[in-house]
N, C-alpha and C positions, 0 to 999 in steps of 0.2 A: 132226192133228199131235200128237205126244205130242213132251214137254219131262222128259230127265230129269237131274239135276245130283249126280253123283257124285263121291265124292270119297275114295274106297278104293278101295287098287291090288289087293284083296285081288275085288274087285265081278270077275264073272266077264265083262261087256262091258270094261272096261278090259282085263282079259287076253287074250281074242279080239282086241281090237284093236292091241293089242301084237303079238301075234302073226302078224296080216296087214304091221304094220310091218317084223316083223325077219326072217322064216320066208319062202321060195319057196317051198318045201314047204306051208307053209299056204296061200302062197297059188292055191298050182298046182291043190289041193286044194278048196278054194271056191270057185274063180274069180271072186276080188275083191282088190280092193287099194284101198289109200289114194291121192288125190289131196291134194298140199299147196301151196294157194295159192291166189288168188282164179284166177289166166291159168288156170287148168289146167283149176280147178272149170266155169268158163263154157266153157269148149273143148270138155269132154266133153257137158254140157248143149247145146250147140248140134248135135254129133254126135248123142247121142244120149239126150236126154232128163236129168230130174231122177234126183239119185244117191238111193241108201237112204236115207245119214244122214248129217249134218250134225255136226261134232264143232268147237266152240268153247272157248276158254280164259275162267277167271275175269276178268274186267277189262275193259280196254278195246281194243277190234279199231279197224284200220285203218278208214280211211273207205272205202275200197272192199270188205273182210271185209261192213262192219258194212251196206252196201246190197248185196251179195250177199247175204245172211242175210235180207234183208226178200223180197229175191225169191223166196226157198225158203221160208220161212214154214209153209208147209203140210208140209213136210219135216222127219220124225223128227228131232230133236237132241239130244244130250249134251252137257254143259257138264264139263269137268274145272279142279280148281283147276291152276294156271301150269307146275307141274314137272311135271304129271302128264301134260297137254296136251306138252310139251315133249319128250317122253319117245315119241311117236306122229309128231314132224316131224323130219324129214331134213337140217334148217336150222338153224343157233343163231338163226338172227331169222326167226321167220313171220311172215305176213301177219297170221295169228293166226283161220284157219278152213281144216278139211281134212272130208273127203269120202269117205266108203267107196261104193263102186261094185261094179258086174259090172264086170268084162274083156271087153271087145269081141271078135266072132269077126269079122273081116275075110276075105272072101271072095276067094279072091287071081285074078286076073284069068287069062282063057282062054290066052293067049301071054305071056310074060313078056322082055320083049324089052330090061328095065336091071335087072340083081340086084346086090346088095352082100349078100356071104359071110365070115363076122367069125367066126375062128378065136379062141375061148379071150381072148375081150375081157376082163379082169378090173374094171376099174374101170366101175361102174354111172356114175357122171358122163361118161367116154367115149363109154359105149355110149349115152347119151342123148345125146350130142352128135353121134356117129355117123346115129343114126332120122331126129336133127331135120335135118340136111343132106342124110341120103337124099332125104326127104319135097321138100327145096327142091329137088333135083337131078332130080327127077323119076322116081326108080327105083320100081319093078313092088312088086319083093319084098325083102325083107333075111331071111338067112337066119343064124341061129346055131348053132353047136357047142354037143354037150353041156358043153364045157369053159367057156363063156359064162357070164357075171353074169345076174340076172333080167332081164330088160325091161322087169319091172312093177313093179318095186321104186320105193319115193317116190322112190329119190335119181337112179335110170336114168328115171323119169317125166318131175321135177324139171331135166333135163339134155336130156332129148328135148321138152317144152314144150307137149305134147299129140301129136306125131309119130305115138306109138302108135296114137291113133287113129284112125288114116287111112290109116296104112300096115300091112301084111299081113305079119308077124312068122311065122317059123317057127323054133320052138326045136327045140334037144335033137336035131339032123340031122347024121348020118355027112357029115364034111365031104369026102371025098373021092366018095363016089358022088352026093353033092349035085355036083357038080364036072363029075361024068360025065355026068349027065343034065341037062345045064344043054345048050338047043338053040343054041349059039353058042360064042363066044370069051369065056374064060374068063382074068386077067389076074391073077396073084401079085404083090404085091410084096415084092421081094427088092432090098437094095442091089446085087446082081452081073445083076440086069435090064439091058433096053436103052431107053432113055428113052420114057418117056409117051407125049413131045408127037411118037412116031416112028411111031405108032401109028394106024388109021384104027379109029375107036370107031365108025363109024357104024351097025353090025351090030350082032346082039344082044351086049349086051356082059355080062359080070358079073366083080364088082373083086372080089379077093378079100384080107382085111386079117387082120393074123396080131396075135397077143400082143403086148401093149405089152413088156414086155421079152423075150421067146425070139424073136420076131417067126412067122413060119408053119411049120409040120413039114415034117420031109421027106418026106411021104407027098403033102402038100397040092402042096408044089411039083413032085415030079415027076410030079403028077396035070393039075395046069393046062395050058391051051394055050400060055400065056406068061407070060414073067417078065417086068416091068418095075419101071423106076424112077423118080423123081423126081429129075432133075441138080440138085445141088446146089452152093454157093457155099461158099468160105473151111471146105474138108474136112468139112464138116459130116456126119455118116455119115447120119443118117435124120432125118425128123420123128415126132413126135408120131402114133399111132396116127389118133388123130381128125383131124388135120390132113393125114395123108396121105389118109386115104379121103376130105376135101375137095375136095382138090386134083386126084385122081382122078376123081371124080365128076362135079366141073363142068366139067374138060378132054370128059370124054363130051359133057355137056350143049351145053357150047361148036361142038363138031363135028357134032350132032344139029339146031342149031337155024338 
């Protein structure tokens, strides 16, 4: 284990590492990314082994940071002084220990028989909230639009809670011929749908979730086999992106189980 303690943003690992924080492009490019936290760090270690390296702040770390750090030991680390550290997490209050890794290749299963299809998600917080409910809901695949935020971004990481790695992500995919070749029923939602709960999910299903504000294109919708909705109370026009593909999701799971 080599120990190094930098403290110039000018040092050319701090800029690499900056650049996996802020860049998809970099990090699409290396195929790594930042973990920020101890849940995430130990998630992926259990998946799949110890990360590169180990990136800590001047001072003093949480008591769970500071016995995650004994356990990697043997694991390359960087010390940055506070702002500089600060400046690589996704959070105004870390834990105060993050993780440069590979990106996982998830092997996506022979028949996909529950997909979640997420048109032009813009918010990386969503889109992790989105993984991490798939992952609970029991879906195959999740599939994103080039129009999509990263997946591997700290803050979509951060929001999915280790999701990623476990579930089998396909980026950067023509949403409407993903649509087409999808062997089942295929389910838009649109407020002018016909309710959810009208629906027999119990067939391959795959949900598919539009734009937090445009909501889905009109290519998407009149590519799908159906539109539906969520009945709503006291006019309420929609929910929440992520709340919808919740609410979606575990109605399938509900009917499946």
């Amino acid at each position: 284990m080599s120990f190094k303690h930098i403290t110039s943003r000018d040092n050319p690992i701090f800029k690499y590492l900056k650049k996996l924080a802020e860049n998809a492009r970099e990090r699409r490019a290396e195929g790594k990314t930042l973990l920020d936290g101890v849940h995430l760090i130990e998630s992926y270690c259990e998946a799949f082994g110890e990360p590169e390296l180990v990136i800590i702040p001047e001072g003093k770390s949480s008591l769970e940071a500071t016995s995650l750090m004994q356990r990697l030991e043997h694991v390359n680390t960087i010390m940055f002084p506070t702002l500089m550290f600060a400046e690589l997490t996704p959070v105004a209050t870390s834990t105060g220990i993050l993780a440069m890794v590979k990106k996982p290749n998830l092997i996506l299963p022979g028949h996909i028989n529950f997909a979640l299809m997420l048109e032009d998600i813009q918010d990386p917080g969503n889109l992790g909230s989105m993984l991490r409910t798939a992952l609970g809901a029991g879906v195959d695949a999740v599939y994103l639009s080039k129009g999509c935020t990263d997946a591997w971004s700290p803050k979509a990481l951060r929001g999915g809670q280790g999701a990623q790695f476990y579930l089998p992500i396909i980026e950067g995919v023509d949403m409407v011929e993903t649509i087409q070749n999808f062997a089942g029923n295929t389910y838009a939602t649109a407020m002018d749908g016909e309710s959810l709960y009208a629906q027999d999910l119990t067939k391959p299903t795959a949900f598919v979730i539009g734009n937090e504000g445009a909501g889905l294109s009109h290519a998407v919708l009149q590519t799908a086999s159906h539109r539906v909705s969520i009945p709503m109370h006291h006019n309420l026009e929609s929910l929440n992106a992520a709340a919808a593909a919740a609410v979606c999701l575990f109605e399938r799971k509900r009917q499946v189980s």
